[in-house]
N, C-alpha and C positions, 0 to 999 in steps of 0.2 A: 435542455441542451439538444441544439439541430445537428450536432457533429455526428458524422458516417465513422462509425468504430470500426478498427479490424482488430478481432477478436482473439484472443488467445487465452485460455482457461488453463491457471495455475492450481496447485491447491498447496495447502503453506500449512505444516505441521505446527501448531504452535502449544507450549506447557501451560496446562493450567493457569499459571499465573498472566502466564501471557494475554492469552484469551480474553482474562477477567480485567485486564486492563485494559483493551481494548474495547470491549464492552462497557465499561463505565464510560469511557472516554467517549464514544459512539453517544449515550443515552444521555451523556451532560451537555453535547454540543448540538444534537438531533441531527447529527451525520451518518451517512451509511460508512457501515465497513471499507467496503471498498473503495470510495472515497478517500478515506483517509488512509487507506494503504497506497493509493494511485499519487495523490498528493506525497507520501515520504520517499516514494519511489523517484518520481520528478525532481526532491530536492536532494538525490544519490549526487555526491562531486562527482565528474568526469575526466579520467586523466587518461591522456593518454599512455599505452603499454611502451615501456622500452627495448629499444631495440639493440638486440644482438647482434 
């Protein structure tokens, strides 16, 4: 991928269970993490806030 990132470094608490789901999920598709966190982020809906 030739795309110029601007970078921003999160870090994301996640429970045991969590983790380990991601992790299988990672190791059955051969995707990085981040990947596939950047991907569920991308498909967050976006609504707009109402206004008072």
């Amino acid at each position: 991928m030739n795309k110029k990132w601007a970078v921003k470094r999160i870090t994301v608490n996640l429970a045991s269970n969590e983790a380990s789901k991601l992790e299988k999920y990672c190791d059955q598709t051969g995707r990085a993490a981040t990947d596939v966190i950047r991907e569920l982020i991308r498909a967050l809906p976006m609504t707009r806030p109402e206004q008072h």
